[in-house]
C-alpha positions as CSV (number, residue, x, y, z in Angstrom):
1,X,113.6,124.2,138.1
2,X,111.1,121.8,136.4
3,X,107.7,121.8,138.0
4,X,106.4,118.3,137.4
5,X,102.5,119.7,137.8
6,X,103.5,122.0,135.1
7,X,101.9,121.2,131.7
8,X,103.5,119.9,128.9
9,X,103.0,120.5,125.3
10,X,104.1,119.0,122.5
11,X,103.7,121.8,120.0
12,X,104.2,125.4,119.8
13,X,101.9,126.7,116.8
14,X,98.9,125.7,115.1
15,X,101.2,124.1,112.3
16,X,102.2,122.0,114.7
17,X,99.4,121.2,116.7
18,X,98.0,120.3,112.9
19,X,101.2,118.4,112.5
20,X,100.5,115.8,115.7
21,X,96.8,115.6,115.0
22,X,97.5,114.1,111.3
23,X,99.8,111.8,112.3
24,X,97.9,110.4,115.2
25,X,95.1,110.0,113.1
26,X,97.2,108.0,110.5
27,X,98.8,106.0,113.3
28,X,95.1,105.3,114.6
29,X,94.0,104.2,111.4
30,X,96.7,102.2,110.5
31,X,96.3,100.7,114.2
32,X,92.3,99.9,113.1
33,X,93.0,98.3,110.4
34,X,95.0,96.0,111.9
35,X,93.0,94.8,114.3
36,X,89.9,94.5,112.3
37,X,92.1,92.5,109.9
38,X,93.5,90.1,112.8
39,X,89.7,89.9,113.9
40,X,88.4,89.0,110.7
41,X,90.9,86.1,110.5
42,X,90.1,84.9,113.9
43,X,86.2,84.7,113.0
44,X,85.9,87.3,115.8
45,X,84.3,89.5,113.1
46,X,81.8,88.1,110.4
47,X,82.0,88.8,106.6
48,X,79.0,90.9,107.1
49,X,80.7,92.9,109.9
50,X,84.5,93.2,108.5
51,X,83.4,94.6,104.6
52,X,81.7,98.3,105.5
53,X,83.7,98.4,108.3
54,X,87.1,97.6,106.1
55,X,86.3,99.8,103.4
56,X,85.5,102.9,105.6
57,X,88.5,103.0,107.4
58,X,90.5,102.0,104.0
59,X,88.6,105.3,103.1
60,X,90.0,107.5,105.7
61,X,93.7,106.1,105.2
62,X,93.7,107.4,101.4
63,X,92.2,110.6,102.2
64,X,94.3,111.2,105.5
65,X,97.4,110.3,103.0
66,X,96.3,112.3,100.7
67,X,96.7,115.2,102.9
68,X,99.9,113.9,104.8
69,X,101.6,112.7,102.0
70,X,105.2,114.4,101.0
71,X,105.4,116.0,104.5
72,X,109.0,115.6,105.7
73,X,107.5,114.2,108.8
74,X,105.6,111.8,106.9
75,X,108.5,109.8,105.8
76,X,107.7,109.6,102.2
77,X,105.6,106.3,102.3
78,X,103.6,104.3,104.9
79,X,106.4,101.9,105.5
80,X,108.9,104.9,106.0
81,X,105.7,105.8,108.4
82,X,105.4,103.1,110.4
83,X,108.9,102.1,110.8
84,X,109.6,106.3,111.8
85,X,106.8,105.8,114.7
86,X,107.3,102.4,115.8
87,X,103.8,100.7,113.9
88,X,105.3,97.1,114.4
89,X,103.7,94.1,113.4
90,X,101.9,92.3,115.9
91,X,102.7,88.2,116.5
């Protein structure tokens, strides 16, 4: 019988708690980036504003990459990425 106070986890091992972590750190940069971009266009976010701010988080996608990259789980790409876990683009 399923106990719905019980607690449920999504991994098993440390591998796989590593495994999660990565790729909801990707997804969250990817996710950043976004919006920052969509901000920036709007003029919700000066020039000023938008450049540090852009480059540190494009920092933090090539060096989470770098350490995700040719993972099965990955997808092979950032495309295969985001089309795997659903990253759509926003209208």
């Amino acid at each position: 019988m399923l106990s719905l106070d019980e607690e449920v986890r999504l991994y098993t091992s440390n591998i796989e708690r590593e495994k999660y972590e990565s790729m909801a750190t990707l997804f969250g940069i990817i996710v950043a980036l976004d919006y920052l971009e969509r901000a920036y266009v709007r003029d919700a976010v000066s020039a000023i504003d938008y450049a540090p701010k852009c480059v540190q988080l494009l920092g933090r996608y090539k060096t989470m990459w770098a350490l995700v990259s040719g993972k099965d789980w990955v997808g092979g790409d950032v495309e295969a990425f985001m089309r795997r876990y659903r990253v759509r683009e926003r209208t």
